[in-house]
MARGUDREN-280630 format. One record per residue (C-alpha): residue in one letter; x, y, z. Coordinates in Angstrom, 2 decimals, padded with zeros to 5 digits. Example, Ala and Ser with C-alpha at 12.3 -4.5 7.8 and 13.67 -1.06 7.14 Angstrom:
2
{"A" {012.30 -004.50 007.80}}
{"S" {013.67 -001.06 007.14}}
//
This chain:
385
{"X" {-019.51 -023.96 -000.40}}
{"X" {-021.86 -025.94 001.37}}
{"X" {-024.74 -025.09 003.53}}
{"X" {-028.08 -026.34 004.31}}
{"X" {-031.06 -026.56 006.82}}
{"X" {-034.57 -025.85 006.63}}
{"X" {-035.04 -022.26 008.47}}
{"X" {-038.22 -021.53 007.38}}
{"X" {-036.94 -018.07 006.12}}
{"X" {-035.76 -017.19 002.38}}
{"X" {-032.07 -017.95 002.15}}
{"X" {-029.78 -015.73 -000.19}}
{"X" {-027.26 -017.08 -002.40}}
{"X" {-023.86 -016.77 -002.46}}
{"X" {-022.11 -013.45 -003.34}}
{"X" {-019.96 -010.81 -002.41}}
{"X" {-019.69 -007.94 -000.22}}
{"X" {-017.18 -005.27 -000.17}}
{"X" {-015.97 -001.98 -001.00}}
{"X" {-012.44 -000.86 -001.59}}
{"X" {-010.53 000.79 001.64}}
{"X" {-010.27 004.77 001.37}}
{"X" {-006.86 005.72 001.62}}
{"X" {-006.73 007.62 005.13}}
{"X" {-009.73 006.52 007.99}}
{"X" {-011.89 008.93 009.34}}
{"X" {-009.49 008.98 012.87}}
{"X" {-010.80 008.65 016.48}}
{"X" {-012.31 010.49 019.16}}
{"X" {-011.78 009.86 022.66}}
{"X" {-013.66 011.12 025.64}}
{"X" {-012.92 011.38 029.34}}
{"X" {-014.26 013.07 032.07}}
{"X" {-011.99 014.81 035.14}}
{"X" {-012.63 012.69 038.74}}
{"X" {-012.46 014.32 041.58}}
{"X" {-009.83 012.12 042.55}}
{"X" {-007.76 013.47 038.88}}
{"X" {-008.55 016.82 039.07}}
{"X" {-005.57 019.01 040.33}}
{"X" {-003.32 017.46 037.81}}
{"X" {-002.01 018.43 034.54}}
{"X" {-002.75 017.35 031.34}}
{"X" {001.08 015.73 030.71}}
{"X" {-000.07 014.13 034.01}}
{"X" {-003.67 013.07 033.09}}
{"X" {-002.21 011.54 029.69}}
{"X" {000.47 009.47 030.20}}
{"X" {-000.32 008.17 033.78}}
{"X" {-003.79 007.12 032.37}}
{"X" {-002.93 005.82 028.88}}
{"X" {001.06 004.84 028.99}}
{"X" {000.02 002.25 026.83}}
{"X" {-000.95 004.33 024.07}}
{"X" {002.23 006.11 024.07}}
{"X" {005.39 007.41 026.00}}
{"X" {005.13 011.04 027.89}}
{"X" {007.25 012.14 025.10}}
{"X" {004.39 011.15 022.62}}
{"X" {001.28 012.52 024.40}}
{"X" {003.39 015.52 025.14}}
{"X" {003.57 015.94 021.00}}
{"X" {-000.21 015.38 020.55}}
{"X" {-000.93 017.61 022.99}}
{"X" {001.25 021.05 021.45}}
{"X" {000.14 019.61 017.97}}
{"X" {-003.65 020.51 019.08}}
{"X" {-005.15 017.16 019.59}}
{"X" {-006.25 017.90 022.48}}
{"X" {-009.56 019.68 023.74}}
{"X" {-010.41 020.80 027.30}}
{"X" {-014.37 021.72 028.28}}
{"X" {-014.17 022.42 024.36}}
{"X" {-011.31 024.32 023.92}}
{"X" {-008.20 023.71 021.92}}
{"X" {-005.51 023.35 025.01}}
{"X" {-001.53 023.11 023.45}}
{"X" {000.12 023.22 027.18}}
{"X" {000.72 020.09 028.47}}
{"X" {000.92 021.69 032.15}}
{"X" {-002.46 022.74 031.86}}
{"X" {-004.40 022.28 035.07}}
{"X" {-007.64 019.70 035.35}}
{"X" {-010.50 021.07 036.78}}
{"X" {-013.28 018.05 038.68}}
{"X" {-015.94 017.02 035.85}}
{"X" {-013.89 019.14 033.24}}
{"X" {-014.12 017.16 029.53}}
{"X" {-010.72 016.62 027.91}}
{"X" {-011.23 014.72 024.18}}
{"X" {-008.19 013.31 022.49}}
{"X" {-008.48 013.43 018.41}}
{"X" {-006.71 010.44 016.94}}
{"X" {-005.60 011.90 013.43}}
{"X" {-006.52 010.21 010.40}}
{"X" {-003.84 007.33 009.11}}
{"X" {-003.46 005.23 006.54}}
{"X" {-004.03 001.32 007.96}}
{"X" {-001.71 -001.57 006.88}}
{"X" {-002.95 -003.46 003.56}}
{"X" {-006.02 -005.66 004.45}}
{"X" {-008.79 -007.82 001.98}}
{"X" {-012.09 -006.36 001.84}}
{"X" {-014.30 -008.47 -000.39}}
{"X" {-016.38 -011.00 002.18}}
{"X" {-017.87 -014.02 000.51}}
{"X" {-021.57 -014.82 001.61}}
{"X" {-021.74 -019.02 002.34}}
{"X" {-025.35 -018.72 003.68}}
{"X" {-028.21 -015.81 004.73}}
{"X" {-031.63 -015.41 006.22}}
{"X" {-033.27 -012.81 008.05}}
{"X" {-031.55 -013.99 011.45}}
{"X" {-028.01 -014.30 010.17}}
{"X" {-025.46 -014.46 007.69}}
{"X" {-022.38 -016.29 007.03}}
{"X" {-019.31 -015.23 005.54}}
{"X" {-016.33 -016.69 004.44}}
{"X" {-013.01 -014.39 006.09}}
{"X" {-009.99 -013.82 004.62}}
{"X" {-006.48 -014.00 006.01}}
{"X" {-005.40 -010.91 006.76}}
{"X" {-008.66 -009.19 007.58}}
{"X" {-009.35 -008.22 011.18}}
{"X" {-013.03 -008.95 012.39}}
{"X" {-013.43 -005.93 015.20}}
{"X" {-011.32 -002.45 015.35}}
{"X" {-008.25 -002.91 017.88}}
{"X" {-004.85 -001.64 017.06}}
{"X" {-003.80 -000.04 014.11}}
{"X" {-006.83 -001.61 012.30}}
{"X" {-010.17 000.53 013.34}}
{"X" {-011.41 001.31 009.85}}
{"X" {-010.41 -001.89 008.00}}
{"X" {-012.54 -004.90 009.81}}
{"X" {-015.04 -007.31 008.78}}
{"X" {-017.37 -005.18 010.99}}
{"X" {-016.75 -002.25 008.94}}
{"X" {-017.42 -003.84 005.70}}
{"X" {-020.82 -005.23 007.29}}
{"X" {-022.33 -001.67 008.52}}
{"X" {-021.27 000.05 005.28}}
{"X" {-023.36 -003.15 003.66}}
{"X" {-026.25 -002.79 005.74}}
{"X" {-026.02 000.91 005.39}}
{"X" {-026.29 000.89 001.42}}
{"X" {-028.78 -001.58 001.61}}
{"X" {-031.29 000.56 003.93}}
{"X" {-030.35 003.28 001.57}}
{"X" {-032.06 001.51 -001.35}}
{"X" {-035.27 000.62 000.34}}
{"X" {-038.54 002.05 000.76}}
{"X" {-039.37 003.64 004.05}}
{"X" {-041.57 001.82 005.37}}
{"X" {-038.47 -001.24 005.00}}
{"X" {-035.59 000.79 006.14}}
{"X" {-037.16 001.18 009.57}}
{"X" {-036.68 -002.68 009.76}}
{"X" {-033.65 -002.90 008.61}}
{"X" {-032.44 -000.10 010.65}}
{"X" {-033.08 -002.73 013.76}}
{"X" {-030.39 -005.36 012.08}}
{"X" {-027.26 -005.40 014.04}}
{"X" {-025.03 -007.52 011.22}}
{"X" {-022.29 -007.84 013.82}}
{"X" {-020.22 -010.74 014.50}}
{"X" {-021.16 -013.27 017.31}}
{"X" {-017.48 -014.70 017.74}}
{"X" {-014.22 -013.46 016.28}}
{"X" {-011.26 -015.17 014.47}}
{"X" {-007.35 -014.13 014.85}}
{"X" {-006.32 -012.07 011.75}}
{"X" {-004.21 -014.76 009.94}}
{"X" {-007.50 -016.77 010.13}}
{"X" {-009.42 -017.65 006.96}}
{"X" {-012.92 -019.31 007.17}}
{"X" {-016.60 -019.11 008.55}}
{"X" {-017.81 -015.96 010.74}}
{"X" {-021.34 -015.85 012.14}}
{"X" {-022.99 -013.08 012.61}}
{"X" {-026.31 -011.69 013.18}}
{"X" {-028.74 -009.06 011.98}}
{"X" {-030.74 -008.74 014.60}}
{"X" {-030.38 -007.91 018.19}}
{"X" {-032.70 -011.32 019.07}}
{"X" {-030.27 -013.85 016.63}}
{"X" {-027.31 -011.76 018.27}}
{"X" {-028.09 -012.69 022.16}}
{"X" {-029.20 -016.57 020.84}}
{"X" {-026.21 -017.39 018.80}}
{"X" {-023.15 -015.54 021.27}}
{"X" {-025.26 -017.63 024.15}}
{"X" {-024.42 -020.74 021.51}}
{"X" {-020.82 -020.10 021.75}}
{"X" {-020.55 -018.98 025.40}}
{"X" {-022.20 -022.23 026.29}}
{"X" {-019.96 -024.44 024.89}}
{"X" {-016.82 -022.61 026.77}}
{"X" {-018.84 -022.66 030.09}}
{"X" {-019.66 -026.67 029.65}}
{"X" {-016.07 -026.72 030.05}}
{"X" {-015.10 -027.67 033.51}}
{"X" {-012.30 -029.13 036.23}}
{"X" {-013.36 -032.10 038.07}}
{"X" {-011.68 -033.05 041.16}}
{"X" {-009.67 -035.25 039.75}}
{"X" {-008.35 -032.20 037.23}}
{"X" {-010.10 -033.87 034.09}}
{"X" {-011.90 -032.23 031.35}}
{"X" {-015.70 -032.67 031.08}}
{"X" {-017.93 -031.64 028.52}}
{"X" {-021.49 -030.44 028.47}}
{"X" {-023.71 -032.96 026.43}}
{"X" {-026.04 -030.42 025.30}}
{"X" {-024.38 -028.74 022.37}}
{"X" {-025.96 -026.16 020.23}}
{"X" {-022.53 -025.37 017.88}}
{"X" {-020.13 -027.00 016.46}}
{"X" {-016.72 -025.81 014.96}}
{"X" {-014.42 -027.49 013.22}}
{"X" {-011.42 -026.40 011.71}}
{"X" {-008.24 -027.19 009.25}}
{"X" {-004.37 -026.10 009.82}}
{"X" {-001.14 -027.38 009.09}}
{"X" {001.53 -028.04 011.40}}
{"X" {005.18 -028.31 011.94}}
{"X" {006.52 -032.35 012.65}}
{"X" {004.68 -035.55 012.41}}
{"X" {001.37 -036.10 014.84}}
{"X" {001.96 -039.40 016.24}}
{"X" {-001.29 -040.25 017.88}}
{"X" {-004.70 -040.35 014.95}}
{"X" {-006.84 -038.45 017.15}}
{"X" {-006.57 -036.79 020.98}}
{"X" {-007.74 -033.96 023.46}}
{"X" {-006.12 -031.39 024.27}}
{"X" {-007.37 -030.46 027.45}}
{"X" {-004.65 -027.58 028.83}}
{"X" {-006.12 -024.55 030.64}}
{"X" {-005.46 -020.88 028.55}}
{"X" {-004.48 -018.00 030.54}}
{"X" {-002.76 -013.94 030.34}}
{"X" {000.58 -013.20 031.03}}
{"X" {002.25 -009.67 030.69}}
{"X" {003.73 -008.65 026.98}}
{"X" {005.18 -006.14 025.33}}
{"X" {003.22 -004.45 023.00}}
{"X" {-000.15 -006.19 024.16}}
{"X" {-001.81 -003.77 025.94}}
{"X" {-004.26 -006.71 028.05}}
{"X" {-001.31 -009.10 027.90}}
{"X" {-000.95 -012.72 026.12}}
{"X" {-002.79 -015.55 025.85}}
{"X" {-000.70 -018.73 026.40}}
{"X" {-001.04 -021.96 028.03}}
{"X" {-000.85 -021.59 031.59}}
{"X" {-001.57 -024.22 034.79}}
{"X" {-003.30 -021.61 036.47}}
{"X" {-005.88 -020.34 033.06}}
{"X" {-009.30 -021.24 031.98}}
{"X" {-010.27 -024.81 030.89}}
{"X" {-010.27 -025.36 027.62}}
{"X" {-010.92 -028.42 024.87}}
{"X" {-009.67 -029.05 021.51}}
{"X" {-009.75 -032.53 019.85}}
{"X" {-007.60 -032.81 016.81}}
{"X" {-007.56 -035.69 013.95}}
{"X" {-004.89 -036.44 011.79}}
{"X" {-005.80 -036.27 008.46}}
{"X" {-002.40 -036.58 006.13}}
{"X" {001.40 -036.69 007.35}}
{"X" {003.59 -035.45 005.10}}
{"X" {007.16 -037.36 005.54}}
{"X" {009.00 -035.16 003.33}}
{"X" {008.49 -032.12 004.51}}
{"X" {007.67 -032.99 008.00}}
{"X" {003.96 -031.38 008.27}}
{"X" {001.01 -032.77 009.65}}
{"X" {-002.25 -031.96 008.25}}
{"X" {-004.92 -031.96 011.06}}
{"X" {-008.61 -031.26 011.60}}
{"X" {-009.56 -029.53 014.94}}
{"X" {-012.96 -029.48 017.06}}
{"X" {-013.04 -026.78 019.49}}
{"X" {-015.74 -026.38 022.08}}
{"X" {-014.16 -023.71 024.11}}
{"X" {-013.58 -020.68 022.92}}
{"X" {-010.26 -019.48 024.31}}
{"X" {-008.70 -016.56 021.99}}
{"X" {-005.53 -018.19 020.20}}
{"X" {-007.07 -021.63 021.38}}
{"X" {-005.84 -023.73 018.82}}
{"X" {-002.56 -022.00 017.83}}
{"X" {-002.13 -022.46 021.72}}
{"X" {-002.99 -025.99 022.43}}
{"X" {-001.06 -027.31 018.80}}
{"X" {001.96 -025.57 019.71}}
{"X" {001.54 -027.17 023.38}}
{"X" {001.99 -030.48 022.39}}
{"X" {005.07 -030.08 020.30}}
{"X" {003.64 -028.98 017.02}}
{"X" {002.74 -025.23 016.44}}
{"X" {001.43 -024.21 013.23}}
{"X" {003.40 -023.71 010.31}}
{"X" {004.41 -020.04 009.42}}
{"X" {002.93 -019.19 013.54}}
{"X" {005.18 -016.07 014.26}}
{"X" {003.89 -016.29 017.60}}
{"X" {003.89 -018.83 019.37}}
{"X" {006.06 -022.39 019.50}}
{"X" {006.51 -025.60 022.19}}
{"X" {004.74 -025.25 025.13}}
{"X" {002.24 -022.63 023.94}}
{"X" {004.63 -019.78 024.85}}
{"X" {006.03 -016.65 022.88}}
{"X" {008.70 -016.66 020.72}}
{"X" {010.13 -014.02 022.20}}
{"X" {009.74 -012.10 025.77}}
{"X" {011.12 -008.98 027.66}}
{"X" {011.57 -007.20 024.91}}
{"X" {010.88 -003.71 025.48}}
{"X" {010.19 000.13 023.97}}
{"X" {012.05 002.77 025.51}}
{"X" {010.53 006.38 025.93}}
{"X" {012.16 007.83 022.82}}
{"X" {010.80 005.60 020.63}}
{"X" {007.64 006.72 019.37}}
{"X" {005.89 006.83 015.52}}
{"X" {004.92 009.73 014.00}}
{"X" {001.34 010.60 015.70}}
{"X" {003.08 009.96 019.23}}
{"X" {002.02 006.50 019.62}}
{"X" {004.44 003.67 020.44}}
{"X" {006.19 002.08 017.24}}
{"X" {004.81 -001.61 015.98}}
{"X" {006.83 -003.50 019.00}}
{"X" {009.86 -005.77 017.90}}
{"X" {008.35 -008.48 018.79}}
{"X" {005.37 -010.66 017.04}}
{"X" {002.02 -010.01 017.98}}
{"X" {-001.07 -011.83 018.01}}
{"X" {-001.93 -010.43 014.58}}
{"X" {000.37 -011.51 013.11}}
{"X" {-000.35 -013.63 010.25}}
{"X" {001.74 -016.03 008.21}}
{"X" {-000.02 -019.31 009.64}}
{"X" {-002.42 -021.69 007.93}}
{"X" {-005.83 -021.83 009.89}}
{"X" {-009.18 -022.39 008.05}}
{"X" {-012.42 -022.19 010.12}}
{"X" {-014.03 -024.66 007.81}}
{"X" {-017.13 -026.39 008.97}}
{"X" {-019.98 -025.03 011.31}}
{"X" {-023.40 -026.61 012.27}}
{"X" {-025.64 -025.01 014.64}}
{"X" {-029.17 -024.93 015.86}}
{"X" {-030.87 -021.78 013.93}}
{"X" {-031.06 -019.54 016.83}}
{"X" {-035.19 -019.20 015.65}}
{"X" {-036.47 -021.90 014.23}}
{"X" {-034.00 -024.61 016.14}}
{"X" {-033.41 -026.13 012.65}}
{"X" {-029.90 -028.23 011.90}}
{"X" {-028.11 -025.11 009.55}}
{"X" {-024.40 -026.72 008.03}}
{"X" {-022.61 -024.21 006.72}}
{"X" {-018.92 -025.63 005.26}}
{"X" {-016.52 -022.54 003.56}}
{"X" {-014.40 -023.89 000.61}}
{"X" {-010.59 -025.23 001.91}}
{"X" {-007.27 -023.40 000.62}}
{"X" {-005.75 -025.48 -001.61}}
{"X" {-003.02 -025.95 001.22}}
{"X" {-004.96 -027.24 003.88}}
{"X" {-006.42 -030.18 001.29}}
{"X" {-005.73 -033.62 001.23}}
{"X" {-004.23 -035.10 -001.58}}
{"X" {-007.75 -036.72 -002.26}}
{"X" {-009.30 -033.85 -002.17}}
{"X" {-006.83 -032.12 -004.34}}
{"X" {-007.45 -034.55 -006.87}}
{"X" {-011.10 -034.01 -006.98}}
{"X" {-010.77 -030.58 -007.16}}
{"X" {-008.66 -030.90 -010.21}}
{"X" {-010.62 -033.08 -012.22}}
//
């Protein structure tokens, strides 16, 4: 671990965060409230023409005589219950038991702005899905929570104000530095840091890439991918956009002519001839979601163990659908057929970040120890000695 820069502010060192998961989450609560335009129509009706992606009419039609649903505060178990205009219907999400995910978060670098940590694979950042309990965010408010806990008053009031939320996310399967802040000023100067650099991003008339000169981030990363790189270094300069997909509620991000611009330059760092991987370092200054498993796997070379995506920056696998019948236990749809985007099983290491500090505009370089896979042979050896 590695990280430096004069912030004026007293810097904690390294440790670790974390509790262990409790074996069910607390559930979820969701409000709506009757439109004029809605009201008049059942609550089969409200459900599933509303929320079909949260499950089949079969499935709501289950929550709703199992009593997880409340109208104007009363238990309602008749799905052809009518809506009344500005009527309050709540759905209660039951408690479950999320798939297996890490929880201890290694510290690389803190001050009273922000804090650095070093992710796991395997551990989502924000809730979505089946994971709204076991996230890096999670981890971070239960933190800040004990820690107000054990301070004076006249203390907790400040830290009360901290958000510690992340300014940027990375996929699951992603291992490596997260920024986030702990206050609400840090929070709006360090996500303006990372929407600048996808913004700098533009088409020219002649449909090349430029790049805004001012920079105030930087993020480099490591992965390993399938074939031999030919070229040392190049951009990648192809535009990232949605398409429709099973079991992806907002749809897919792939590479697509008609998508936002987007830049990653990637540097070959070792070629493995026997088993046909290239080692590669990436620089991304756009921030596209599944940017770099998306541009590697555009130019012939997705990363190894990607269940997602492979040449061209497309899925592995499309049309496949869930039919009405097929729903899990609560209601909801089943885990689709298909791979997701959260998939994990790939190598990608968010290693190396330098940034202005969003307060006192000091260099801060904060570098998050490599897996041992994604090291050179060099740096292998030194390790090892």
């Amino acid at each position: 671990m590695t990280a430096s820069g004069g912030t004026g502010e007293t810097q904690t060192a390294p440790y670790v965060l974390g509790v262990p998961w409790p074996d069910l989450n607390e559930g979820l609560t969701y409000t709506d409230i009757v439109s004029s335009t809605t009201a008049g129509s059942t609550l089969i009706q409200f459900y599933s023409s509303n929320y079909s992606d949260s499950a089949p009419p079969q499935g709501w039609i289950q929550r709703i005589q199992n009593g997880q649903i409340m109208v104007d505060g009363q238990v309602t178990t008749s799905p052809d219950a009518t809506l009344r205009n500005a009527s309050t219907v709540v759905y209660h999400r039951l408690p479950w038991k999320e798939p297996y995910a890490p929880y201890l978060l290694e510290v690389l670098y803190e001050d009273h702005d922000m804090v650095a940590i070093n992710k796991p694979s395997g551990l989502q950042v924000l809730p979505g899905g089946l994971f709204q309990q076991r996230t890096v965010l999670t981890q971070l408010q239960w933190h800040s929570r004990n820690k107000t806990l054990s301070q004076d008053l006249s203390h907790k009031q400040t830290v009360q104000k901290q958000c510690h939320s992340p300014v940027h996310r990375l996929g699951r399967g992603t291992s490596g530095i997260l920024l986030c802040a702990k206050t609400k000023l840090a929070k709006s100067f360090l996500a303006g840091y990372f929407a600048h650099g996808t913004l700098t991003i533009k088409d020219s008339r002649e449909g090349k890439m430029e790049s805004g000169k001012t920079r105030r981030i930087c993020k480099v990363y490591r992965t390993l991918v399938t074939g031999l790189v030919d070229k040392d270094e190049m951009e990648v300069k192809q535009p990232i956009g949605l398409m429709p997909y099973p079991g992806v509620a907002k749809g897919l991000y792939v590479a697509s002519s008609s998508g936002k611009p987007a830049l990653s330059k990637v540097k070959v760092l070792e070629r493995d001839e026997t088993l046909n991987h290239t080692l590669v370092q990436v620089e991304i200054q756009s921030g596209r979601p599944h940017q770099i498993r998306i541009h590697l796997s555009f130019i012939g070379h997705p990363l190894l163990g990607d269940p997602l995506y492979v040449d061209g920056g497309q899925p592995k696998y499309f049309g496949i659908q869930q039919t009405d019948g097929d729903f899990a236990e609560d209601g909801g749809y089943q885990r689709p057929m298909q791979a997701v985007p959260g998939d994990c099983g790939y190598y990608l290491h968010a290693h190396r970040l330098v940034l202005c500090h969003p307060t006192t505009n000091q260099l801060v370089e904060i570098v998050a120890p490599l897996p041992h896979i994604l090291q050179t042979a060099e740096e292998k050896e030194k390790c090892s000695c």
